[in-house]
C-alpha positions in Angstrom: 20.4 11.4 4.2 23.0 10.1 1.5 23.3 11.8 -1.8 22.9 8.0 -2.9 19.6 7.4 -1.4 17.9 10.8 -2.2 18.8 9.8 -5.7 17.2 6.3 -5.7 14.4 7.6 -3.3 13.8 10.4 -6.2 13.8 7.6 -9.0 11.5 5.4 -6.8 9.4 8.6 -6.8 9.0 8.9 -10.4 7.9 5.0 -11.0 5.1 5.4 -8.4 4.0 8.9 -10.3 4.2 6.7 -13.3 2.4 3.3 -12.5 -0.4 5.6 -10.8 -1.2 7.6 -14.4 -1.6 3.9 -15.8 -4.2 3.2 -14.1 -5.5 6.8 -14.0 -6.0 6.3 -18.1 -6.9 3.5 -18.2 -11.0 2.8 -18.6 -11.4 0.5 -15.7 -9.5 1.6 -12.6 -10.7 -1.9 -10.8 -9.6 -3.5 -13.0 -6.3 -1.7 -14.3 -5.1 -1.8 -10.5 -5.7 -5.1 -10.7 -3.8 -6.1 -13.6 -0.8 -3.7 -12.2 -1.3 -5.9 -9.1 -0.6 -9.0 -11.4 2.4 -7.7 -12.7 4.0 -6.8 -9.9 3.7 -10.4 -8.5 4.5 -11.8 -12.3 7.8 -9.9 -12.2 8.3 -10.6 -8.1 8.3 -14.3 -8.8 10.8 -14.5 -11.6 12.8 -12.6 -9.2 12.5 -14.6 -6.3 14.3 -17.3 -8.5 17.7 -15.4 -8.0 17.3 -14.1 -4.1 16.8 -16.9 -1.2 14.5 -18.1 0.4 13.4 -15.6 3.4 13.2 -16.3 7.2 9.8 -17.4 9.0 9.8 -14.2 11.1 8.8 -12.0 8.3 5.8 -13.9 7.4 3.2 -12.3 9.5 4.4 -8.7 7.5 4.2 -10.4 4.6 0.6 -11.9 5.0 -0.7 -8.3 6.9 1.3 -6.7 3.7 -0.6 -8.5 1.3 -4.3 -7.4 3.0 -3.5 -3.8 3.3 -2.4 -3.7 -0.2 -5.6 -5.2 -1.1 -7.5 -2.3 0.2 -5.1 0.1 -1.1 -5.5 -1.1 -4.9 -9.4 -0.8 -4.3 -9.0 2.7 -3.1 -6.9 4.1 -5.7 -9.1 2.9 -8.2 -12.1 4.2 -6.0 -10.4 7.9 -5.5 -9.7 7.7 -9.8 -12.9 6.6 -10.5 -15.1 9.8 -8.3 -11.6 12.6 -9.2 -8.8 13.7 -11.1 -5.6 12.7 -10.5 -4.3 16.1 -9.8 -7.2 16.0 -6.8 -6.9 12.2 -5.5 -2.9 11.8 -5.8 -1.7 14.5 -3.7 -4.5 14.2 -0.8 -3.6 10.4 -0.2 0.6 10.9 -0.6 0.2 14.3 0.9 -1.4 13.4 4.4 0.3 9.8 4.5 4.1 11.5 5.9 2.5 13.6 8.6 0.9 10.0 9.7 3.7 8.5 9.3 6.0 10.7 11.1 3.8 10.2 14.3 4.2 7.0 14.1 7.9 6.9 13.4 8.7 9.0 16.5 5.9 6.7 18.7 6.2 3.3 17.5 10.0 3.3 16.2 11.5 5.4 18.6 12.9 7.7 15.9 14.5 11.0 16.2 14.2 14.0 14.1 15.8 17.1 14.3 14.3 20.4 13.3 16.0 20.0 10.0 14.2 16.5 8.6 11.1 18.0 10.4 10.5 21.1 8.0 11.6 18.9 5.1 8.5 16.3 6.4 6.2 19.2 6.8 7.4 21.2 3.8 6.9 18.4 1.0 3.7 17.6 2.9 2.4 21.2 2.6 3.2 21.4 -1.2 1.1 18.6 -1.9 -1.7 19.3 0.5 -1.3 22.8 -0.9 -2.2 21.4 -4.9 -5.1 19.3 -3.5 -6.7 22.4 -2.4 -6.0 23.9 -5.9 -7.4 21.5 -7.6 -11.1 22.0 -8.5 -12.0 18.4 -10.0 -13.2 15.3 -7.8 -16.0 15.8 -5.5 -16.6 15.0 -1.7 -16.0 11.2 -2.2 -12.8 11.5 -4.6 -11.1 13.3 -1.4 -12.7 10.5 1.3 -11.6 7.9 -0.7 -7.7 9.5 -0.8 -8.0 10.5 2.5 -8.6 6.9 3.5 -6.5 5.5 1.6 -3.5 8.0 3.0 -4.1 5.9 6.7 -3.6 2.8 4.5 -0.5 4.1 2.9 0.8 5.1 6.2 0.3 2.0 7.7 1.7 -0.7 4.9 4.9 2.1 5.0 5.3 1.5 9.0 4.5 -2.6 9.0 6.6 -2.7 5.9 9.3 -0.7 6.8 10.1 -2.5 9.5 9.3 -6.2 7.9 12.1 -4.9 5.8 14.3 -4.5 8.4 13.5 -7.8 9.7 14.0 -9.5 6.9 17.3 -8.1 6.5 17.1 -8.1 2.4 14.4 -5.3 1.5 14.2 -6.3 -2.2 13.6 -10.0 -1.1 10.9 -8.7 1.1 8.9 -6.9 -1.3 9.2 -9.9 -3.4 7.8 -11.9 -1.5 4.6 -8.9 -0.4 4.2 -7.7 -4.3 3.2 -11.6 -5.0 -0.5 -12.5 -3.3 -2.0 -9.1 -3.7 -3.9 -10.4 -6.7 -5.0 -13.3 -5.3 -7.9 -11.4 -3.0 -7.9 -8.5 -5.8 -8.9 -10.9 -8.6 -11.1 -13.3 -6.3 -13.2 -10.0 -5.9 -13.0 -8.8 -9.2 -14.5 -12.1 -10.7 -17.3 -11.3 -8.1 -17.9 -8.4 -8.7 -17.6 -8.1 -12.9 -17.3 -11.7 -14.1 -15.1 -14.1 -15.7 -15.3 -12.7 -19.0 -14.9 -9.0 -18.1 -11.6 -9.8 -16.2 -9.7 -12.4 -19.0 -11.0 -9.7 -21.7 -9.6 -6.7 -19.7 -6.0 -8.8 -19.4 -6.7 -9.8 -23.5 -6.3 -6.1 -24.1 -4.6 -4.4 -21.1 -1.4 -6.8 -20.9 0.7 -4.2 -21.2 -0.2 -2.0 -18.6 0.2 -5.2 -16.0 3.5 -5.6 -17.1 4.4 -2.0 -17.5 3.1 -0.9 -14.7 3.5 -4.0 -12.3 7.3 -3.9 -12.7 7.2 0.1 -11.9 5.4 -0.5 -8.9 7.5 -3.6 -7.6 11.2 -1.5 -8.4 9.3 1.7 -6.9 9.0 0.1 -3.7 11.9 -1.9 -3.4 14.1 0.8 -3.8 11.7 2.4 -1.1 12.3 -0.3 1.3 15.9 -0.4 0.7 16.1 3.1 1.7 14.1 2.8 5.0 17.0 0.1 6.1 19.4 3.0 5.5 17.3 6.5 6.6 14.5 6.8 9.1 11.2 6.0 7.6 9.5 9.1 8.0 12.6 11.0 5.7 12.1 8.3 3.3 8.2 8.2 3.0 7.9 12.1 2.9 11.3 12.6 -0.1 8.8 9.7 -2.2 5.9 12.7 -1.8 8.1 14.4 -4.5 6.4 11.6 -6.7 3.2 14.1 -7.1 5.6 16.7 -8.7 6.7 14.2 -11.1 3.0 13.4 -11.7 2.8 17.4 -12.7 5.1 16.5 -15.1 3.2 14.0 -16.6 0.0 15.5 -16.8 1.6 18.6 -18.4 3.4 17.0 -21.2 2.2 13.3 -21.4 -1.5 14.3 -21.0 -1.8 17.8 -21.7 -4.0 18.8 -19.4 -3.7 22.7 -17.9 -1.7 23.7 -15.0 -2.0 27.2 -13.2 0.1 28.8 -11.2 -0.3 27.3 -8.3 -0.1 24.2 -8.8 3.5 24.9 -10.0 3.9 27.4 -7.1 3.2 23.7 -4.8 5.3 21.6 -6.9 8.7 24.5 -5.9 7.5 23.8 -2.5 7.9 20.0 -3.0 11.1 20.3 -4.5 12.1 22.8 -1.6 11.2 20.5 0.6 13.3 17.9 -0.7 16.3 19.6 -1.0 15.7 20.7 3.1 15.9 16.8 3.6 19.0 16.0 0.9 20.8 19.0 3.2 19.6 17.9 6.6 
């Protein structure tokens, strides 16, 4: 893989670790998601205005996108809701390469060769390895990640390859980051009320412009990298994304780390450099 693309890969890594401790502090995770959801398509829309328009072959990804994203948002503010981030986070990025490596090889007729392969199943070792350390979250906080690890690996493979398609990956997840909200918000007004949802935005604007624009440039430089690296080395190098949420919650949110989660996150990193070198 090119020095070029680990490096954006790595950045795209550190959004996604970023966007996902918004909503993990925030005091709503329905909600939050939600409004993160909003963003993204707020900030997609202003920059559609300077990309054209898109072909009428990638609109069935971009409509299958938009409703596996919707039951992604609702499971990431399940899993944050029953665990800890330290549980939830690496379960569901943790189990989605080894998913999506199958598929790769099945579906996209890729080859790997022993040297991307322990990379893959390095990174993905670390983080299942700091799930297992972690003693927060109960039964449902790991079903929920779990599930939502199959939903992760399948918007990577149908939008990894709408990307392709569409031949301009930033255009693409333009267009997919802007109806997420619509089925996101349609439920949240059934599900908690008109005046819940406009208050929540009132006082939580920031995080769906903070955090919507991380997850939009998170996954377009994502996308851009599957149209230049197979998918499976791209989805595994974003797992490092749970070593920058260590980071995070060691000096952002102070919260205690022993030594095995940091004995995981070297494993991460050693897993990433196997990929930069293979």
């Amino acid at each position: 893989m090119p020095p070029d693309v680990v490096a954006l890969v790595l950045f795209s890594a550190l959004l996604h670790a970023t966007w996902n401790a918004i909503v993990k502090n925030g005091s709503n995770k329905m909600l939050d998601s939600s409004a993160i959801a909003l963003g993204a398509s707020l900030v997609s829309i202003i920059g559609l205005f300077f990309l054209p328009a898109p072909g009428w072959q990638i609109w069935p990804f971009v409509i299958g996108s938009t409703l596996i994203h919707f039951a992604y948002y609702q499971l990431i503010a399940a899993g944050y809701h029953h665990g800890g981030i330290a549980l939830v986070y690496p379960l569901m990025r943790g189990a989605a390469p080894l998913i999506v490596t199958f598929a790769g090889m099945t579906i996209f007729g890729e080859s790997l060769h022993g040297g991307a392969l322990v990379g893959i199943f390095v990174i993905s070792a670390g983080v299942l390895v700091m799930a297992l350390e972690a003693r927060r979250g109960g039964p449902l906080a790991a079903l929920f990640a779990l599930a939502n690890a199959c939903v992760i690996a399948t918007y990577t493979m149908v939008d990894g390859y709408g990307a392709r398609i569409a031949n301009d990956p930033v255009a693409y997840t333009f267009w997919i980051s802007i109806f997420p909200p619509i089925p996101l918000y349609l439920y949240a007004f059934l599900k908690r009320g008109r005046h819940e949802v406009v208050d929540h935005l009132r006082h939580n604007w920031w995080r769906a412009i903070v955090g919507g624009g991380g997850s939009v440039g998170a996954y377009s430089l994502a996308l851009w990298a599957m149209t230049k690296a197979p998918v499976a080395m791209v989805a595994a190098l974003r797992e490092t994304s749970i070593l920058f949420a260590l980071l995070i919650s060691i000096f952002i949110f102070r919260e205690p780390a022993s030594k095995w989660r940091y004995a995981a996150g070297v494993t991460i990193a050693c897993g990433a450099l196997i990929l930069k070198l293979a």
